[in-house]
C-alpha atoms as a printed R data frame, in Angstrom:
    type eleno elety resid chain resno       x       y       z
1   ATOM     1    CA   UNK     A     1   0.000   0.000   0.000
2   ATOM     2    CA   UNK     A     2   2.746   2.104   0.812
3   ATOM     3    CA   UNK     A     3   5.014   2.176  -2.670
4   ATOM     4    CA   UNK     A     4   1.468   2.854  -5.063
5   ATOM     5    CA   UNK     A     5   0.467   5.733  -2.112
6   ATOM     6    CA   UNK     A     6   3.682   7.234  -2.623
7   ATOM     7    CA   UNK     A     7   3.375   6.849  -6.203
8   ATOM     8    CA   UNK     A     8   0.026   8.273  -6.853
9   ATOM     9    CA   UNK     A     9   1.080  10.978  -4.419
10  ATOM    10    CA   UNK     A    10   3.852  12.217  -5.893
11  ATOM    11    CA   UNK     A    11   2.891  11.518  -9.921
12  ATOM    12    CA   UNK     A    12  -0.567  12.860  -9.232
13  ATOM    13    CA   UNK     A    13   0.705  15.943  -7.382
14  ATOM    14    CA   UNK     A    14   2.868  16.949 -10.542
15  ATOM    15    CA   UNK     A    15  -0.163  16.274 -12.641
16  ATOM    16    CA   UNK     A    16  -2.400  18.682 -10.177
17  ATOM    17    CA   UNK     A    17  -0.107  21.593 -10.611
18  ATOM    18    CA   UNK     A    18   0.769  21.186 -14.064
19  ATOM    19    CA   UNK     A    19  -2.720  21.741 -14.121
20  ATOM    20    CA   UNK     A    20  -2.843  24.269 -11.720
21  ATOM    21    CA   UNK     A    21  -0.216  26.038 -13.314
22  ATOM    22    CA   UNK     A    22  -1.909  26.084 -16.592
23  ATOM    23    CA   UNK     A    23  -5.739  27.219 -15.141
24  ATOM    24    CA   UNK     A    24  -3.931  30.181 -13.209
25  ATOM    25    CA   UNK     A    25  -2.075  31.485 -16.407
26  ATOM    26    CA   UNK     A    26  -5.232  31.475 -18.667
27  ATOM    27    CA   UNK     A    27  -7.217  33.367 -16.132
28  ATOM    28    CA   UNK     A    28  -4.025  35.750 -15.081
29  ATOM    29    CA   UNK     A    29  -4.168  36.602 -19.044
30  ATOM    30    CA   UNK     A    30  -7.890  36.687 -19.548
31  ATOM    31    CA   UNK     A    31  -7.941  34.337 -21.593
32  ATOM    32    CA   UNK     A    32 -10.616  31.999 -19.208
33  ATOM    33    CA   UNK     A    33 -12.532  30.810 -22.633
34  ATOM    34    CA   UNK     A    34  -9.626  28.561 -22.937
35  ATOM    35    CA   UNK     A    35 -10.246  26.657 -19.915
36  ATOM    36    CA   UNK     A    36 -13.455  24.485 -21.554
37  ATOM    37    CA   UNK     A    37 -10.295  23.032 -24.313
38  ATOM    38    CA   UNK     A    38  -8.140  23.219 -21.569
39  ATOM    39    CA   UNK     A    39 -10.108  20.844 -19.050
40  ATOM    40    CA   UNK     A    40 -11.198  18.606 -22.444
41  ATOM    41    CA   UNK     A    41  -7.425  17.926 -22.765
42  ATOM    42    CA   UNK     A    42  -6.960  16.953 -18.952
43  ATOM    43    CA   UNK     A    43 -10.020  14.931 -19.415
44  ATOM    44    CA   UNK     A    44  -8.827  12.691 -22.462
45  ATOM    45    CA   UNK     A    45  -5.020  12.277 -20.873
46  ATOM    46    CA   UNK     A    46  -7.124  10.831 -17.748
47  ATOM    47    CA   UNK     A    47  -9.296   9.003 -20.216
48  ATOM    48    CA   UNK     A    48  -5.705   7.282 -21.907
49  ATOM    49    CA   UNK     A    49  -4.036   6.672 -18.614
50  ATOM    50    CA   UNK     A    50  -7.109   4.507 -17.422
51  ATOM    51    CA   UNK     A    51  -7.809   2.698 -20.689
52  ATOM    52    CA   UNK     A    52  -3.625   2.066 -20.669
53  ATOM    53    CA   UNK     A    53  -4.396   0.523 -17.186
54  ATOM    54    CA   UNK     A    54  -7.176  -1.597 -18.053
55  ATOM    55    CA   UNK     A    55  -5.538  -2.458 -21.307
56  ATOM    56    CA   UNK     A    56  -2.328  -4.068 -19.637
57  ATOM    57    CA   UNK     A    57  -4.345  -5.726 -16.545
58  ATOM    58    CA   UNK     A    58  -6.496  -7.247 -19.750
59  ATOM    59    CA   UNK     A    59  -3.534  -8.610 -21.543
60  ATOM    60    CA   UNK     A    60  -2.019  -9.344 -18.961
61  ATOM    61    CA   UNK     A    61  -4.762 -11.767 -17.269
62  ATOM    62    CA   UNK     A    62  -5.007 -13.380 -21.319
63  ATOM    63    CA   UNK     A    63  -1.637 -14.217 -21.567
64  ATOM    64    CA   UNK     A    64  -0.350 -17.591 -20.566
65  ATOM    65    CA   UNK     A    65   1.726 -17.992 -17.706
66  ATOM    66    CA   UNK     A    66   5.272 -18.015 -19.175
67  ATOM    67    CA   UNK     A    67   4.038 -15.185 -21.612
68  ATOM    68    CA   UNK     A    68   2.371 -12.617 -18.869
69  ATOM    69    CA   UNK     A    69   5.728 -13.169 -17.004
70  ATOM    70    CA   UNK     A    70   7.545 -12.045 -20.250
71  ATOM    71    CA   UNK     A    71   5.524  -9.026 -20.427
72  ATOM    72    CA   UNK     A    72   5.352  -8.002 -16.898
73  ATOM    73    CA   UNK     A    73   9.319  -8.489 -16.820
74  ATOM    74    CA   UNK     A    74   9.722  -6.395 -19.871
75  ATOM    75    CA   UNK     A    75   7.437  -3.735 -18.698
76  ATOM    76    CA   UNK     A    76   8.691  -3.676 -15.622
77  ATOM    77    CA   UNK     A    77  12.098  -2.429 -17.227
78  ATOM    78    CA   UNK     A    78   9.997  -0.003 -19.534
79  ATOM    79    CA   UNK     A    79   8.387   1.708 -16.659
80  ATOM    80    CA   UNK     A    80  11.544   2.201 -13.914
81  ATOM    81    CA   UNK     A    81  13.281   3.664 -17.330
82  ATOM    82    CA   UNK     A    82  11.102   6.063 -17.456
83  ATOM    83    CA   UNK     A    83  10.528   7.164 -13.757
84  ATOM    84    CA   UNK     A    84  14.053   7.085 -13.332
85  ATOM    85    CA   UNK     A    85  14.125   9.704 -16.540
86  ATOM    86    CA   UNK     A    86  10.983  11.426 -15.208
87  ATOM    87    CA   UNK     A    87  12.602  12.136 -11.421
88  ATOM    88    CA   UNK     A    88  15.821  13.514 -12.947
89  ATOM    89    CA   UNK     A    89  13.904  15.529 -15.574
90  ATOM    90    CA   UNK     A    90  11.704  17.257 -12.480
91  ATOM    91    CA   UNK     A    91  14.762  17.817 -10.331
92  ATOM    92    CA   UNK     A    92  16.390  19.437 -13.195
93  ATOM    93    CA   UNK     A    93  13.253  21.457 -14.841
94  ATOM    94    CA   UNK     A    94  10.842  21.612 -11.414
95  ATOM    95    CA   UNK     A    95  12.320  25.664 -11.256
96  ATOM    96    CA   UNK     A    96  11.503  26.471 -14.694
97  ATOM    97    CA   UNK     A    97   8.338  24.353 -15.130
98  ATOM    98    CA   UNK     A    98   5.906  27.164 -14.459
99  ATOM    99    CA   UNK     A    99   7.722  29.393 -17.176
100 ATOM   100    CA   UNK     A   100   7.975  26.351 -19.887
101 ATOM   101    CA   UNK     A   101   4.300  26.148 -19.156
102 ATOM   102    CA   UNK     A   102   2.794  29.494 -19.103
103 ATOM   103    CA   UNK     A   103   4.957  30.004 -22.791
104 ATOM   104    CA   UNK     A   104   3.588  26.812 -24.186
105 ATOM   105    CA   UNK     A   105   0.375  28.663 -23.717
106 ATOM   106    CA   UNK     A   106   1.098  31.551 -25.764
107 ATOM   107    CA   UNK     A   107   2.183  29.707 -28.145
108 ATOM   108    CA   UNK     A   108  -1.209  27.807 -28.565
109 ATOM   109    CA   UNK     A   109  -3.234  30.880 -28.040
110 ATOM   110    CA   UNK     A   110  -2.303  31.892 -31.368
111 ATOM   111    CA   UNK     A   111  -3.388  27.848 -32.457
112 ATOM   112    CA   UNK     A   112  -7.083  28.007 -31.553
113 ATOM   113    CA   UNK     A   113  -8.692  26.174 -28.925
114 ATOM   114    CA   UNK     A   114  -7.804  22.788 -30.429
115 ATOM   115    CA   UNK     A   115  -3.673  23.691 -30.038
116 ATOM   116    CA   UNK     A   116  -4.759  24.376 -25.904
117 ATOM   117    CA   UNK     A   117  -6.447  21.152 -25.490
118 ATOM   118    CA   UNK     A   118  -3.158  19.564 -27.306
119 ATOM   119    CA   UNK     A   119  -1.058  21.203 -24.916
120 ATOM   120    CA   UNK     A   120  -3.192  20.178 -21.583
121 ATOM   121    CA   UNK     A   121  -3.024  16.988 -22.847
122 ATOM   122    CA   UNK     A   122   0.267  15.917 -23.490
123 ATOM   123    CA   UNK     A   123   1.092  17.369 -20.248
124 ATOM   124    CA   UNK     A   124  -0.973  15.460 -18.156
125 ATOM   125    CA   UNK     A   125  -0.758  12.361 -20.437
126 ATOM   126    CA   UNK     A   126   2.875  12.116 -20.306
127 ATOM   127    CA   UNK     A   127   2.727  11.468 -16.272
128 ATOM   128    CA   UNK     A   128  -0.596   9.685 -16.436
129 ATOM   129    CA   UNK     A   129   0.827   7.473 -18.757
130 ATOM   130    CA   UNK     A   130   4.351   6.913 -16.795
131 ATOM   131    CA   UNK     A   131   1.788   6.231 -13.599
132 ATOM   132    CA   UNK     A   132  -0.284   3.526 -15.349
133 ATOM   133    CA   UNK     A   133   2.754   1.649 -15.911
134 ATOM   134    CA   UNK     A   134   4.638   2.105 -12.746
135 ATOM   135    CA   UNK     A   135   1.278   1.190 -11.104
136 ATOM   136    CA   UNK     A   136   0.938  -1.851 -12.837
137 ATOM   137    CA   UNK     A   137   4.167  -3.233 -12.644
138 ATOM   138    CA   UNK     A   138   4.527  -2.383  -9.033
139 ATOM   139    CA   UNK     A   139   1.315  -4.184  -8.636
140 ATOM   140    CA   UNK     A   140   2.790  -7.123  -9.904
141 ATOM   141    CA   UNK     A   141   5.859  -7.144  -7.622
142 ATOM   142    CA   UNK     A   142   3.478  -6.958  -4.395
143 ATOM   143    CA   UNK     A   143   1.437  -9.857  -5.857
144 ATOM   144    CA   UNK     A   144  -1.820  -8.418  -4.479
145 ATOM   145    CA   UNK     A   145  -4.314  -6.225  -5.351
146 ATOM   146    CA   UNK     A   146  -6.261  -5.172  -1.932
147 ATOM   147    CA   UNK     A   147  -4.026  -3.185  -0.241
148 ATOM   148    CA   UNK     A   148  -1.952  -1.361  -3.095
149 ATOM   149    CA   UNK     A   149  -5.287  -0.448  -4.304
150 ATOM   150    CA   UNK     A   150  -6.236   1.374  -0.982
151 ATOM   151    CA   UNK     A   151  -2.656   2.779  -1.494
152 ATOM   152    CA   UNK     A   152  -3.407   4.382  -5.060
153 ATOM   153    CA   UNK     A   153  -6.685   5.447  -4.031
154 ATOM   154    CA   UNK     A   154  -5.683   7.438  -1.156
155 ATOM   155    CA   UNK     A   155  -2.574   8.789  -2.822
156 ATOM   156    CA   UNK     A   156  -4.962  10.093  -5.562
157 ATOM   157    CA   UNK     A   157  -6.657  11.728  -3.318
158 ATOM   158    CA   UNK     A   158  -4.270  13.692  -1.322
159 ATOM   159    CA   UNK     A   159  -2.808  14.522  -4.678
160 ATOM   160    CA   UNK     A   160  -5.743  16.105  -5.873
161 ATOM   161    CA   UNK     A   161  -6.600  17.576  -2.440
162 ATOM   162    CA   UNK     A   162  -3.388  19.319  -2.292
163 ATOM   163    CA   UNK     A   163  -3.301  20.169  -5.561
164 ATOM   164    CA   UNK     A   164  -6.830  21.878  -4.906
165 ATOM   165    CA   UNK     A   165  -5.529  24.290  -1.775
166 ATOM   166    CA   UNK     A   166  -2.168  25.058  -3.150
167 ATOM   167    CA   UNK     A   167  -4.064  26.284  -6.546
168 ATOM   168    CA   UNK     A   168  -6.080  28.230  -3.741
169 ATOM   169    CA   UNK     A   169  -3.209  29.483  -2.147
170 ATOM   170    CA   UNK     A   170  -4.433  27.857   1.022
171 ATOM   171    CA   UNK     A   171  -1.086  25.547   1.935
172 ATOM   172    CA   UNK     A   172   2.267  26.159   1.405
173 ATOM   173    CA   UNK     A   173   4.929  24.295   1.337
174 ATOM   174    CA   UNK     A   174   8.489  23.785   0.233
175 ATOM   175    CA   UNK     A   175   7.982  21.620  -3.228
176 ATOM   176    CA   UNK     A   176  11.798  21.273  -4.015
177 ATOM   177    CA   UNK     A   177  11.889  19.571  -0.790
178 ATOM   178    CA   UNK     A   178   8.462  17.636  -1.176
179 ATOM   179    CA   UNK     A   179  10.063  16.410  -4.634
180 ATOM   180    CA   UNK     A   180  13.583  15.751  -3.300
181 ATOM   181    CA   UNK     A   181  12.172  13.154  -0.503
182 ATOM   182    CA   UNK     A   182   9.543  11.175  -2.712
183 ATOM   183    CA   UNK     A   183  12.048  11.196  -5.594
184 ATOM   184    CA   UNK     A   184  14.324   9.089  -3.606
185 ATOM   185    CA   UNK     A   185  11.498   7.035  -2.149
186 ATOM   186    CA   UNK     A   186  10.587   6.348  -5.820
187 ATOM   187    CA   UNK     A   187  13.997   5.570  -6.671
188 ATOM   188    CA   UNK     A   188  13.617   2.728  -3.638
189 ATOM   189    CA   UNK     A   189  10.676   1.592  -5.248
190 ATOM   190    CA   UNK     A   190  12.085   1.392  -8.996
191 ATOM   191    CA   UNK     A   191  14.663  -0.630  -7.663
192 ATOM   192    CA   UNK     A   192  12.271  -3.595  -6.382
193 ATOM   193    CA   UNK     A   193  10.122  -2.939  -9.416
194 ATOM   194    CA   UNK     A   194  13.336  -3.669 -11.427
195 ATOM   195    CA   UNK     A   195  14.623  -6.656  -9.472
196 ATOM   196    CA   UNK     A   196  11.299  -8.197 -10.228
197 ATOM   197    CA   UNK     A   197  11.018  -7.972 -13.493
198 ATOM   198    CA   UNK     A   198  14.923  -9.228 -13.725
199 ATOM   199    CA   UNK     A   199  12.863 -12.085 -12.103
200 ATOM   200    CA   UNK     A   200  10.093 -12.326 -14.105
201 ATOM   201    CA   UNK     A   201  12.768 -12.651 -17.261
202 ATOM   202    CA   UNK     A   202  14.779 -15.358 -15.868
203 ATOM   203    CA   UNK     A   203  11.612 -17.621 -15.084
204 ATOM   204    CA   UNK     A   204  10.959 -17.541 -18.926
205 ATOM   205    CA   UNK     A   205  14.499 -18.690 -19.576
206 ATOM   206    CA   UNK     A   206  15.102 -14.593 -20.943
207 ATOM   207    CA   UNK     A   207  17.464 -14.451 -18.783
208 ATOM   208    CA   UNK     A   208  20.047 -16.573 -17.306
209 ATOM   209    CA   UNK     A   209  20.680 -17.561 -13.564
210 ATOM   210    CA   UNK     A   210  17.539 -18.588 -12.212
211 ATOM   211    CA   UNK     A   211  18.670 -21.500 -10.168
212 ATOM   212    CA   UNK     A   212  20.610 -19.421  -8.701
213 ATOM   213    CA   UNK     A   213  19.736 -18.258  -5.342
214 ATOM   214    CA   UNK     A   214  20.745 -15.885  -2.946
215 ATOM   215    CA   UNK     A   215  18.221 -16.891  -0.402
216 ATOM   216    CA   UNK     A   216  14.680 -18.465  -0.045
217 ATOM   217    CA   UNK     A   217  12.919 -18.089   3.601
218 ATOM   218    CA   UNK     A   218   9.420 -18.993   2.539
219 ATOM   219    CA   UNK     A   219   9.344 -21.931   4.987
220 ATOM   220    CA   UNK     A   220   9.511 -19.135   7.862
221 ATOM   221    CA   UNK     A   221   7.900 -16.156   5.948
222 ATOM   222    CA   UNK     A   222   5.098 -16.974   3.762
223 ATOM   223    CA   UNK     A   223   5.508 -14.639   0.399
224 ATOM   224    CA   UNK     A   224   1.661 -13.875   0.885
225 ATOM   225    CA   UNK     A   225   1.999 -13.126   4.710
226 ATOM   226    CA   UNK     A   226   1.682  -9.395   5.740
227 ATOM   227    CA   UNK     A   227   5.468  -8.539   6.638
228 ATOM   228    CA   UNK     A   228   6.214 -10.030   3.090
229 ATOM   229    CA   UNK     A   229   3.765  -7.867   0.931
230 ATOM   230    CA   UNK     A   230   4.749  -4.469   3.226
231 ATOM   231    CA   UNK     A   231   8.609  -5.337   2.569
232 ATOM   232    CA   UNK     A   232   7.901  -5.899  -1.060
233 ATOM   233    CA   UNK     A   233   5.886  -2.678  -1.560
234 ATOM   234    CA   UNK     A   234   8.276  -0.860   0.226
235 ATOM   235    CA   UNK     A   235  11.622  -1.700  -0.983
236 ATOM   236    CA   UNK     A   236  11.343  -4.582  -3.270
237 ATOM   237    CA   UNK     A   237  12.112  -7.571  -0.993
238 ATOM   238    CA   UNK     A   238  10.847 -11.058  -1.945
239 ATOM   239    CA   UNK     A   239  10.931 -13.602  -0.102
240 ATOM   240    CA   UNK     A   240  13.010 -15.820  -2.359
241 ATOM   241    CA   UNK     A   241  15.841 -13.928  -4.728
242 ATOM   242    CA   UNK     A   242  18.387 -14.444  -7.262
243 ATOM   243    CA   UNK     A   243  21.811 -13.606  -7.117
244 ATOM   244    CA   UNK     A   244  20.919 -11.774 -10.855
245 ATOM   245    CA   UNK     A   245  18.029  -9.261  -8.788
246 ATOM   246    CA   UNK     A   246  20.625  -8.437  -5.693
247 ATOM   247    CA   UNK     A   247  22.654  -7.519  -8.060
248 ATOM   248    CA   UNK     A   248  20.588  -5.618 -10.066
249 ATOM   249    CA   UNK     A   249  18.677  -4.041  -7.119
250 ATOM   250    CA   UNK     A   250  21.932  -2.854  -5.272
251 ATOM   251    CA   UNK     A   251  23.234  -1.647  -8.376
252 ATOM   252    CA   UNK     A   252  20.495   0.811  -9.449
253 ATOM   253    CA   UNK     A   253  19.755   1.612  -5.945
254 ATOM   254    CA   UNK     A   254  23.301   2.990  -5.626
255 ATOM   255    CA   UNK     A   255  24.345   4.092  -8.855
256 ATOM   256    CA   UNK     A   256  20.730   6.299  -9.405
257 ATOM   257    CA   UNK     A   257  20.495   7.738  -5.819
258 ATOM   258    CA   UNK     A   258  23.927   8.790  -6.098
259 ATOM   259    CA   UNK     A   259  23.346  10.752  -9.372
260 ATOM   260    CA   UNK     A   260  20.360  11.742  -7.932
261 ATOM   261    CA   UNK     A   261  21.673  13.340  -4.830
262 ATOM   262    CA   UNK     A   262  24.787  14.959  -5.960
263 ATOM   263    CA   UNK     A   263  24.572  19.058  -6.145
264 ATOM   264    CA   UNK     A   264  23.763  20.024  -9.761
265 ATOM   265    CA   UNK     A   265  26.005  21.249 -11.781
266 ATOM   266    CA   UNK     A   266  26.159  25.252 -12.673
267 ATOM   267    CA   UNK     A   267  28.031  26.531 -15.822
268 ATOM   268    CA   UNK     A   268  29.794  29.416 -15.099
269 ATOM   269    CA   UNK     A   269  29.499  32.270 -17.340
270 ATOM   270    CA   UNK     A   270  33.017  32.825 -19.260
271 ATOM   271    CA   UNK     A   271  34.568  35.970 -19.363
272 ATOM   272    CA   UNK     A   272  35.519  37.124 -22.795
């Protein structure tokens, strides 16, 4: 419950003030005609994120065993790629976002209302569609559905809630920060996503290595128990592990949150 909370939190919450952002500027500029296309975009992003959801549950639940543990493995690789791209792209744009999106704009303004819907679309879509699949694969590592779906619901809804009072300048709070401490508690979260789907590959024979393991403890902790699902939600953990998805875990865990947490880099202006 605790990985897809933090995930709908934190994807959600960029969502709500890319949104945010976007409502405020068209009513700064007068330009509040634009926010019927504007809301129809938002509304059709939400509209593909679902149906992407359903769509891989569906295929998913069709495919035969060896073949849903090919795709889950392979999507599971798709989706930390692209969270892992998606945290470093907010830590390096999350200053300038509000500018990038208030010109985007004005430069559909000139378009027509179909060019604003366009632009509210893709970008919602683009995290709506990086939650869908982070959502499903992480669903797959915790092997459950219950309790991750409490999880996504509630982080949904403090998204949207805080979303809501920050657009009405009722709560403030340091974002950098807020994005700084769930980007590493994604990055935690990618990792076990990843070492599953490693997993996932070498029980199809993708991958090599699968008989051998690092450790197995299901005779004194059931996979299914509660400890076992928290622990895999959390940080990845199953019960019984390859020497292949240590590996792999350790390695992305360190080489990503070090990248992630060193100072950016400023370019000094050269003195002619």
């Amino acid at each position: 419950m605790l990985s897809t909370f933090i995930i709908a939190m934190r994807e959600g919450l960029e969502a709500a003030l890319i949104i945010g952002i976007l409502l405020a500027y068209v009513v700064k500029t007068n330009r509040s005609h634009l926010r019927t296309p504007l809301w129809v975009g938002v509304s059709l992003a939400i509209a593909l994120s679902l149906g992407l959801g359903a769509i891989l549950s569906f295929t998913s639940s069709e495919l035969a065993p060896g073949a849903e543990e090919a795709f889950a493995g392979s999507l599971s690789i798709v989706a930390v790629a692209l969270v892992t791209w998606m945290v470093f792209w907010m830590k390096r744009t999350a200053r300038t976002l509000k500018d990038e999106l208030e010109r985007k704009v004005d430069h559909a303004v000139g378009m027509g209302s179909i060019a604003m819907a366009l632009t509210a679309f893709v970008a919602v879509a683009r995290e709506g569609i990086e939650t869908s699949l982070f959502i499903y694969t992480n669903f797959k590592t915790v092997k459950s559905s219950f309790a991750p779906s409490v999880g996504l619901i509630l982080g949904l809804a403090a998204a949207v809630g805080l979303g809501y009072l920050m657009y009405k300048k009722t709560v403030h709070f340091d974002l950098a920060q807020f994005f700084k401490i769930t980007g590493v508690a994604l990055i935690v979260v990618a990792a076990g996503v990843l070492a599953n789907g490693y997993g996932d590959l070498q029980e199809t024979g993708w991958l090599p290595g699968a008989g051998s393991i690092a450790w197995n403890i299901d005779s004194w902790l059931h996979p299914d128990s509660f400890i076992a699902s928290v622990l895999a939600g959390s940080i990845g953990f199953s019960t019984t592990s390859t020497w292949l998805q240590v590996g792999v875990w350790f390695l992305y865990l360190l080489t990503i949150l070090a990248a992630y947490m060193a100072p950016a880099v400023t370019k000094k202006k050269s003195h002619a």
